[in-house]
C-alpha positions as CSV (number, residue, x, y, z in Angstrom):
1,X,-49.6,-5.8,61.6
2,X,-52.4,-7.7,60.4
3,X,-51.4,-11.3,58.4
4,X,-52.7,-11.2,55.0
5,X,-54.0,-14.7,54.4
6,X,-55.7,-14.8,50.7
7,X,-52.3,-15.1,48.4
8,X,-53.2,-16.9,45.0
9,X,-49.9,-16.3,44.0
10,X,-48.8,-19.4,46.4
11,X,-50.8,-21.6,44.0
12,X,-48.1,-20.5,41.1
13,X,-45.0,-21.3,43.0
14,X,-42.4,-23.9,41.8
15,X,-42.5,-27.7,43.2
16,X,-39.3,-26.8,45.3
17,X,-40.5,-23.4,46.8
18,X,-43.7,-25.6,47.6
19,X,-41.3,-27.7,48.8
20,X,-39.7,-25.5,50.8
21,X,-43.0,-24.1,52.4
22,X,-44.1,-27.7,53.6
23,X,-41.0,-28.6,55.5
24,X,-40.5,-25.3,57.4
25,X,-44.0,-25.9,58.3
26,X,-44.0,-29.8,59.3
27,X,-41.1,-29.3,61.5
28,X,-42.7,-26.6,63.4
29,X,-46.5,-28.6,63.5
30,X,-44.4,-32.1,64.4
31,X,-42.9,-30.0,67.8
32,X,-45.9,-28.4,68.1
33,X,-48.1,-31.7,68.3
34,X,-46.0,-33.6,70.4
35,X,-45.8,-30.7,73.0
36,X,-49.2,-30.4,73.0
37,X,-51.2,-33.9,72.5
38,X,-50.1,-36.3,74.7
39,X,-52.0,-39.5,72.8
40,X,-50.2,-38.3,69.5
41,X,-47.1,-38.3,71.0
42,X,-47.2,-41.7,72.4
43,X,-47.9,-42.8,69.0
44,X,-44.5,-41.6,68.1
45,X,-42.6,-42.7,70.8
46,X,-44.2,-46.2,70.3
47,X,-42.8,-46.3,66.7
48,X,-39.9,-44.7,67.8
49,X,-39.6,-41.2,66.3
50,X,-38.8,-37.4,67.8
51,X,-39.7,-34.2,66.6
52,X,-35.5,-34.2,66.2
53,X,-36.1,-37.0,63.3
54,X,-38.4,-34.4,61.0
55,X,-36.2,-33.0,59.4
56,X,-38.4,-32.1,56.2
57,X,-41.6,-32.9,54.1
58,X,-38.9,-36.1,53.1
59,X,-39.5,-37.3,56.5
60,X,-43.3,-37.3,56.5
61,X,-43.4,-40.7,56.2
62,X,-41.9,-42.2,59.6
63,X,-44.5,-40.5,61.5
64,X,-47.1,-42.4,62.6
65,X,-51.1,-42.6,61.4
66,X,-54.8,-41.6,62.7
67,X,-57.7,-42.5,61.7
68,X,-61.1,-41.9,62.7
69,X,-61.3,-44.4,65.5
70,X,-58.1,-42.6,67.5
71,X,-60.5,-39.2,66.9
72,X,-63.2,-41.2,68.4
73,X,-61.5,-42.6,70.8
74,X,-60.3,-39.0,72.2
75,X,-63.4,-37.4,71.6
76,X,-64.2,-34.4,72.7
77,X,-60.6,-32.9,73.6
78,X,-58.1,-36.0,73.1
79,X,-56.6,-34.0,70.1
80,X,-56.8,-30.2,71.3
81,X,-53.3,-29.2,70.6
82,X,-54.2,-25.4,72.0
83,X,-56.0,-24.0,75.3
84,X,-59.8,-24.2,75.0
85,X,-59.8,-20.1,75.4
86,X,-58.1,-19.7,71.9
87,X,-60.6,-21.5,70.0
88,X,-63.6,-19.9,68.6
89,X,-65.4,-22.7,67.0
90,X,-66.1,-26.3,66.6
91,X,-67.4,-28.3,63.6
92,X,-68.2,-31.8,63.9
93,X,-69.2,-35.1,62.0
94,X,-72.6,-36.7,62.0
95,X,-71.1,-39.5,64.4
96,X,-71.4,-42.9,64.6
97,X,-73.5,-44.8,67.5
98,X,-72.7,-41.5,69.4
99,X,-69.4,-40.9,69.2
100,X,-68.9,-37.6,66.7
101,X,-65.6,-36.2,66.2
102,X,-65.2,-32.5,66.9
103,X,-62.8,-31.1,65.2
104,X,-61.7,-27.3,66.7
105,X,-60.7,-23.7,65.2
106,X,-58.4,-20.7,66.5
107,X,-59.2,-17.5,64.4
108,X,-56.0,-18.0,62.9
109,X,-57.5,-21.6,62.0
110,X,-61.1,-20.1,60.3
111,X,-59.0,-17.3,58.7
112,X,-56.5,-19.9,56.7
113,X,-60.0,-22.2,55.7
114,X,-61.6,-18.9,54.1
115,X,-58.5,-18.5,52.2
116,X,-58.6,-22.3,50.9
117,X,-62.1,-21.5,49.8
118,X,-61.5,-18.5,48.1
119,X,-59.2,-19.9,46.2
120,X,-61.9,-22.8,45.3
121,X,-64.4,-19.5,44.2
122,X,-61.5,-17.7,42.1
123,X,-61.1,-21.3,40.6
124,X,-64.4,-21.2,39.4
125,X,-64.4,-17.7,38.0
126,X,-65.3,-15.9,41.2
127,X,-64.5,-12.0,41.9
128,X,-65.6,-9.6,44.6
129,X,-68.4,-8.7,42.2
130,X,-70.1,-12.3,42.4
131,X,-72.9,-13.3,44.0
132,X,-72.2,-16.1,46.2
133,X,-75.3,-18.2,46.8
134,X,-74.7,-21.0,49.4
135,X,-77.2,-23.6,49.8
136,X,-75.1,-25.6,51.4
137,X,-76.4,-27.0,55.2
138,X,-75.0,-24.5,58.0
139,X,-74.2,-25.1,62.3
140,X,-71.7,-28.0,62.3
141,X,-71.7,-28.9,59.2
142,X,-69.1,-27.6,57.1
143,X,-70.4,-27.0,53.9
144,X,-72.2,-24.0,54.6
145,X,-69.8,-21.9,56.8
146,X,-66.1,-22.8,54.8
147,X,-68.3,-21.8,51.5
148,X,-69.5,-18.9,53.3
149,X,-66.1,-17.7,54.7
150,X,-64.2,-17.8,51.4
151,X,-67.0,-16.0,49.6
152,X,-66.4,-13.3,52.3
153,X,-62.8,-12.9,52.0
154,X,-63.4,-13.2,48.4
155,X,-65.3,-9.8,48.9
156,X,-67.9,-11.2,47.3
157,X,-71.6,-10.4,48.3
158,X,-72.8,-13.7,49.9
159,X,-76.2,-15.1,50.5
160,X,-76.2,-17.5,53.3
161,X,-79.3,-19.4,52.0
162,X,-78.9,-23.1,54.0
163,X,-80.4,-25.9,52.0
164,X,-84.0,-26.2,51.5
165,X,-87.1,-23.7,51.4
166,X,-86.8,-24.3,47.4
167,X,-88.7,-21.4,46.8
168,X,-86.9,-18.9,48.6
169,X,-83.8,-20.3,47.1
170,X,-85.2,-19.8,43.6
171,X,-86.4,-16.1,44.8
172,X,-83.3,-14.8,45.6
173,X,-81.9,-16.2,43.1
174,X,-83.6,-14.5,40.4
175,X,-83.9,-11.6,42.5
176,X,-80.7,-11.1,43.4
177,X,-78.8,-12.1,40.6
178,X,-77.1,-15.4,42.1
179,X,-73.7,-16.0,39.8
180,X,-72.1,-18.7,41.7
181,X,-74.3,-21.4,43.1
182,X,-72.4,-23.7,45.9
183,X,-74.6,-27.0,47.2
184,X,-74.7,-30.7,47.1
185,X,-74.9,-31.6,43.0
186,X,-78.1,-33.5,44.1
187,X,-79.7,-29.9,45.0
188,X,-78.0,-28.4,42.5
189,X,-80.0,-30.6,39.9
190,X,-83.1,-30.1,42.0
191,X,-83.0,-26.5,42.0
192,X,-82.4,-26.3,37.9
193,X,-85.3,-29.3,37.8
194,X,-87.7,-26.8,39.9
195,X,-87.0,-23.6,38.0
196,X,-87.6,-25.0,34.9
197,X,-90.8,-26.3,36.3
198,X,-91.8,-23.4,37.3
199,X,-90.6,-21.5,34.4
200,X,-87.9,-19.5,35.2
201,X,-85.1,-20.4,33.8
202,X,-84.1,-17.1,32.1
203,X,-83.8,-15.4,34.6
204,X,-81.1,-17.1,36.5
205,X,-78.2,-15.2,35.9
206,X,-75.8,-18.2,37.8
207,X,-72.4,-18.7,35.7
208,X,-70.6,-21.2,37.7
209,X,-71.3,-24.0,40.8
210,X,-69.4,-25.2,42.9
211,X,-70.7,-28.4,44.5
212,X,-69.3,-30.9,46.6
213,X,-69.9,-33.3,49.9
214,X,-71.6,-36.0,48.1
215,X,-69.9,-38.2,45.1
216,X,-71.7,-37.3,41.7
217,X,-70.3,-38.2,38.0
218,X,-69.2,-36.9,35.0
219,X,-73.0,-38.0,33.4
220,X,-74.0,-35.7,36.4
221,X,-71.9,-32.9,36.0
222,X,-73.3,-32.5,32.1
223,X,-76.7,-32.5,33.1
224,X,-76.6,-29.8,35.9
225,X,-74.3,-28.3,33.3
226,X,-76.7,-28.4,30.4
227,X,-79.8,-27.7,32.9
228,X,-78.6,-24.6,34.6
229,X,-76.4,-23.3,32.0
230,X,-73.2,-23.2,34.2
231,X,-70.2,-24.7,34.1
232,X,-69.7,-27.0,37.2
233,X,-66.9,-27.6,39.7
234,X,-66.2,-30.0,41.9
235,X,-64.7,-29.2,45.8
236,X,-63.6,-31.5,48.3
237,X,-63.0,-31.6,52.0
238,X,-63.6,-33.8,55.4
239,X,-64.5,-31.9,58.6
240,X,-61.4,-33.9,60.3
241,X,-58.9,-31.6,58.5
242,X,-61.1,-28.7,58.2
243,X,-64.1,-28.7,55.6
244,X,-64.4,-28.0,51.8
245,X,-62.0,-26.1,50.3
246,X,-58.6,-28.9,50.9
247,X,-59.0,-29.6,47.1
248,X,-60.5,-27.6,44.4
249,X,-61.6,-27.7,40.4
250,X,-60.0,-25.4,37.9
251,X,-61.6,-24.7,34.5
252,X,-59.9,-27.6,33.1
253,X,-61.8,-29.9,35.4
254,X,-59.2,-33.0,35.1
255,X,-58.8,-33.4,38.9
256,X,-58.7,-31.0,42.4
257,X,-55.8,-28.8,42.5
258,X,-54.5,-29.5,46.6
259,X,-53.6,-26.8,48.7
260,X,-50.4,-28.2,49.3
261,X,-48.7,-24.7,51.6
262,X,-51.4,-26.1,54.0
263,X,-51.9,-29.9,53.7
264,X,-49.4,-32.5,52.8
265,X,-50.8,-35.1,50.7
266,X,-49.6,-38.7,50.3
267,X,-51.2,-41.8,48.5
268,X,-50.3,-45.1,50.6
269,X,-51.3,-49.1,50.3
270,X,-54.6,-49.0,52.8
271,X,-53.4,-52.7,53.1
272,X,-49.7,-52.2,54.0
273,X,-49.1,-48.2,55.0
274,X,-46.4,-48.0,52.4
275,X,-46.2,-45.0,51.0
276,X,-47.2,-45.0,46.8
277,X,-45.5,-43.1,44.2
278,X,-47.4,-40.5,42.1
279,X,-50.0,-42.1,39.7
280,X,-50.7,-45.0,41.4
281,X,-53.8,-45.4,43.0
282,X,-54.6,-45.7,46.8
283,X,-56.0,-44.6,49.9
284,X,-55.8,-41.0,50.5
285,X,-53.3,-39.3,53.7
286,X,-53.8,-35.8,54.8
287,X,-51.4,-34.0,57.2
288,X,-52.4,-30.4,58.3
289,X,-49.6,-28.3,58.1
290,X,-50.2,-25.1,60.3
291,X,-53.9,-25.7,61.9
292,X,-53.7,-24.9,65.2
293,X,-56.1,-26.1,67.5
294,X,-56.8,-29.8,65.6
295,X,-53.5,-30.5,63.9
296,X,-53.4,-33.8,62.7
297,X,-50.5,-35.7,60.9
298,X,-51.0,-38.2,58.3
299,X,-54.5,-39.1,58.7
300,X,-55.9,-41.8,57.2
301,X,-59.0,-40.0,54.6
302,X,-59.8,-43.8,53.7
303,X,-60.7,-42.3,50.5
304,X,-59.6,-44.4,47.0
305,X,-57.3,-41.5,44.4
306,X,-54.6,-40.7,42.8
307,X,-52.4,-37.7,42.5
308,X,-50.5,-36.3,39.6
309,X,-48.6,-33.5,39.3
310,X,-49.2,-33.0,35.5
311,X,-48.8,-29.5,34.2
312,X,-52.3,-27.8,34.6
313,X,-53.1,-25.1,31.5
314,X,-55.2,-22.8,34.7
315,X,-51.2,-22.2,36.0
316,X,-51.9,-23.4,39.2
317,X,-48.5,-26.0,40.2
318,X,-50.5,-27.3,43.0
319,X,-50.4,-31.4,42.8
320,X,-53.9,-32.5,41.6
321,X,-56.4,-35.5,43.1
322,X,-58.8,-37.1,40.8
323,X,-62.4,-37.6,41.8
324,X,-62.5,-40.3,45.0
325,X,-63.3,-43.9,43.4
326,X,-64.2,-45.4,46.1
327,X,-63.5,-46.2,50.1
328,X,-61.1,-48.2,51.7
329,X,-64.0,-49.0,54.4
330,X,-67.7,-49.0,54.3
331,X,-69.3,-45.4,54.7
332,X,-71.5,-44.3,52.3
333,X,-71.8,-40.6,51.6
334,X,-75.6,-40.2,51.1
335,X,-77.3,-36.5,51.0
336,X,-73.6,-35.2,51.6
337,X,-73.4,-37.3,54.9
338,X,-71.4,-39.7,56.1
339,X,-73.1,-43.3,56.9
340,X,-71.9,-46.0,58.4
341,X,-73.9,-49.0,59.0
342,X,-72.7,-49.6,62.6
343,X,-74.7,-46.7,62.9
344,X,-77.7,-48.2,61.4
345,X,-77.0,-51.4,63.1
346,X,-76.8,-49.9,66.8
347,X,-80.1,-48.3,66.0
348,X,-81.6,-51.6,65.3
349,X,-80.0,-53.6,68.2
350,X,-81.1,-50.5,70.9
351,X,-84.6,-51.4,69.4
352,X,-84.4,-54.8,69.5
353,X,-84.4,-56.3,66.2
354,X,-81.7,-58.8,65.0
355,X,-78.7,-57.9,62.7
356,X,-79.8,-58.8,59.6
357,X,-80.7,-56.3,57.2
358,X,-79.8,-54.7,54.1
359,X,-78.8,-50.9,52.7
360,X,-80.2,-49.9,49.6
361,X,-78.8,-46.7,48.3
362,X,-80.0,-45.1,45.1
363,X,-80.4,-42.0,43.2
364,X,-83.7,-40.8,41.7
365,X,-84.0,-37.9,39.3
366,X,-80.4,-37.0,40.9
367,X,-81.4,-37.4,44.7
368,X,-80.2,-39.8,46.8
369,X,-82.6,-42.3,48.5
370,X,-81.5,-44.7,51.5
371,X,-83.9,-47.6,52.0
372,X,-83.4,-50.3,54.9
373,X,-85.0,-53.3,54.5
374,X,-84.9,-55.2,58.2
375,X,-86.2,-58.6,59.1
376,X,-88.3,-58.8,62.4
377,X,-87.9,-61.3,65.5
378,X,-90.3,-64.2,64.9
379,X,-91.5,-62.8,68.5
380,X,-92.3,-59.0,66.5
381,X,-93.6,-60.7,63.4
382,X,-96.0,-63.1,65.7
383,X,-97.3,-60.1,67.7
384,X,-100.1,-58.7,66.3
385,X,-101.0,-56.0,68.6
386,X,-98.5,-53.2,66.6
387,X,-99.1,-52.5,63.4
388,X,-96.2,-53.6,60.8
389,X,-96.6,-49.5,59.9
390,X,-96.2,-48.7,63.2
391,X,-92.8,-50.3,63.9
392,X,-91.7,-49.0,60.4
393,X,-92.4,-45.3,61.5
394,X,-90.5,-46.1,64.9
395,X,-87.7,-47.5,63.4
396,X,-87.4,-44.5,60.9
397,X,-88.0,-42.2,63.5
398,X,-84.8,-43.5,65.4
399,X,-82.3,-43.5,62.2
400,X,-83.4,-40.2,61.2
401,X,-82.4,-39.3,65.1
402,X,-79.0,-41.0,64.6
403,X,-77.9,-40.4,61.0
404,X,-79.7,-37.1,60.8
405,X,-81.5,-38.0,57.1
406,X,-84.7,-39.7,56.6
407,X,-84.1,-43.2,55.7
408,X,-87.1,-45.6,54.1
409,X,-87.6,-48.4,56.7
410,X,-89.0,-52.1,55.3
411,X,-89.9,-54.3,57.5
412,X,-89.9,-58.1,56.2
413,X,-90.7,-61.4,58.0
414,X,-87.8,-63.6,59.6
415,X,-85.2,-64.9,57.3
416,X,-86.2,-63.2,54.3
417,X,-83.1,-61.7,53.8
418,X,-80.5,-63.7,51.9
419,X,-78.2,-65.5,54.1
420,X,-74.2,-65.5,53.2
421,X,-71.7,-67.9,53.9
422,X,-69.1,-65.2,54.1
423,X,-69.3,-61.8,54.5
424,X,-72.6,-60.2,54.7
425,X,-73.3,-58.3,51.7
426,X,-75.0,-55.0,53.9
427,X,-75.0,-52.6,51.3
428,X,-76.4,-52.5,48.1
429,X,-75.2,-49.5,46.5
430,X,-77.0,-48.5,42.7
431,X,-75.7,-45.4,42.2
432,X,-72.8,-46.4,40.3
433,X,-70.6,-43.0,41.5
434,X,-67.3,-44.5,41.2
435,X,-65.4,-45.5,37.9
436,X,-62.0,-46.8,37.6
């Protein structure tokens, strides 16, 4: 019998059926992780817990965490919890100085992140007689294929546009008859920016977007909004527990209803681990409750939010998470990937240059720029023989390589960059995307 996966009814149950659903869950994931991930289960024998101690979503909390540098750490397979020969797909971070993290799918796995998404489109106003179009990126990134899937199990017909090639996106489009729009809000305001340029404006028939994998504001959300004649929705997700779709707007747009029958959320003290009630604000846990092949419990997002469980007027009982302010680390989300200066830094050390440079992120007729200004050796800055262009283009050459964006490079004489008696001050971020 085939398992029917899309039921929005779920999203309407009570806090203690919701309940109810998490804990039968947990206790089946806990026994099936520590059967089947050896360095996850030395994690809990180190603090001290069994499968036998989980009894319910009450006992979330004594398990153990993992964070991004455990995933590393076990890349590729470390946290496979399934033979290879069930999965049928990988997606994977950007990585930093190498190390990416893979993060696998069963069928079962794919089948359950369609659903999440679904859910996102139906929030948004989606039926099987949209038009889906999804300029989000494709291969490993998430965006494009979780957007994709839901818009498929939706029913709705989906056009798998990618990003860029503005002018075949603004074709189909108008062609077409595009009702739902899902990108990045920076190419969101670029493609509204473009067809008004170009005129053609009335004939986008678009009624919702759903946009997501970068941070943007409320300033931003009113001018895509007011540009494209939409109403817009935000989506959020992380490739580690299985792409967009985790959280989702509802027309109310006052925070991203969770979808708690699949992922347990908790707010915790990035300082201490202690667990923090609802309302108060703090780094961001996920724990996957029935993914298969990548199953990870309580893992640390790093991501700054708060939860409520306020009664929503869409219906939907779902706790909610407000708009991330901010990072309990240093990545920067720029062009809907995630940077980390190590990254930048092991590009400059491979080539040679000295550790002292700055990050200049900013946002320019709503698209992100990424400038790094670098000082040279006083050997480099003596040698005359290569251009100061040359080394620039180089450089740039070798990020873009790394990070998979085009960053700016500058290129400045020794010791021009401001010297700190504490902590470096590496990135200089002017987008201003996070509000208390």
């Amino acid at each position: 019998m085939e398992k029917h996966y899309f039921q929005p009814e779920i999203e309407t149950m009570s806090q203690e059926e919701i309940r109810k659903i998490q804990s039968e869950k947990l206790v089946k994931q806990v026994k099936h992780v520590w059967d089947n991930v050896p360095c996850y289960r030395a994690k809990m024998e180190e603090k001290g817990v069994t499968p036998d101690d989980i009894k319910s979503i009450d006992d979330l909390h004594k398990l153990p965490f993992i964070t991004k540098d455990d995933l590393r750490d076990q890349y590729p397979y470390g946290f496979l919890a399934v033979p290879q020969s069930e999965c049928v797909r990988i997606q994977s971070t950007s990585g930093t100085t190498g190390r990416r993290v893979v993060a696998f799918y069963t069928q079962d796995d794919v089948n359950i992140w369609d659903e999440c998404c679904a859910r996102a489109i139906v929030a948004a106003g989606g039926t099987k007689d949209d038009v889906v179009h999804v300029s989000y990126g494709y291969g490993l990134f998430t965006g494009g294929p979780g957007l994709n899937g839901g818009s498929h199990m939706l029913g709705s017909l989906t056009l798998p546009m990618s990003s860029g090639n503005t002018d075949r996106q603004l074709q189909f489009m108008t062609d077409l008859g595009s009702t739902i729009l899902c990108c990045t809000p920076s190419y969101a305001a670029y493609l509204g920016e473009s067809a008004r340029d170009r005129g053609i404006l009335d004939q986008i028939k678009l009624k919702a977007g759903i946009f997501g994998a970068e941070a943007w504001t409320e300033e931003m959300r009113h001018e895509i909004e007011e540009l494209l004649g939409i109403k817009a929705y935000d989506i959020y997700g992380l490739t580690e527990i299985s792409g967009p779709g985790v959280s989702f707007e509802c027309e109310e747009q006052r925070g991203m209803h969770i979808n708690e029958d699949h992922f347990a959320a908790e707010i915790i003290n990035p300082e201490t681990g202690e667990v923090l009630p609802e309302g108060e604000k703090g780094e961001l846990v996920f724990t996957c409750l029935d993914k298969a092949a990548f199953p990870l419990l309580r893992y640390r997002t790093r991501d700054i939010t708060v939860l409520t469980r306020e009664k929503c007027s869409c219906g939907r009982t779902h706790v909610r998470m407000r708009k991330p302010m901010g990072r309990s680390d240093d990545m920067l989300i720029v062009k809907g990937v995630n940077v980390f200066p190590s990254q930048i830094e092991t590009v400059l050390l491979n080539n040679n240059y000295a550790p002292q440079y700055q990050i200049i992120v900013d946002r320019i007729n709503h698209s992100d720029t990424i400038e790094v200004h670098v000082e040279m050796t006083e050997e480099m800055y003596a040698d005359k023989s290569v251009s100061k262009e040359s080394r620039e283009r180089k450089l740039q050459a070798a990020l873009k390589s790394m990070l998979g964006i085009l960053v700016d490079v500058v290129l400045l004489a020794p010791k021009s960059i401001v010297r700190s008696e504490g902590k470096a001050v590496r990135i200089v971020d002017k987008r201003n995307l996070y509000k208390s």
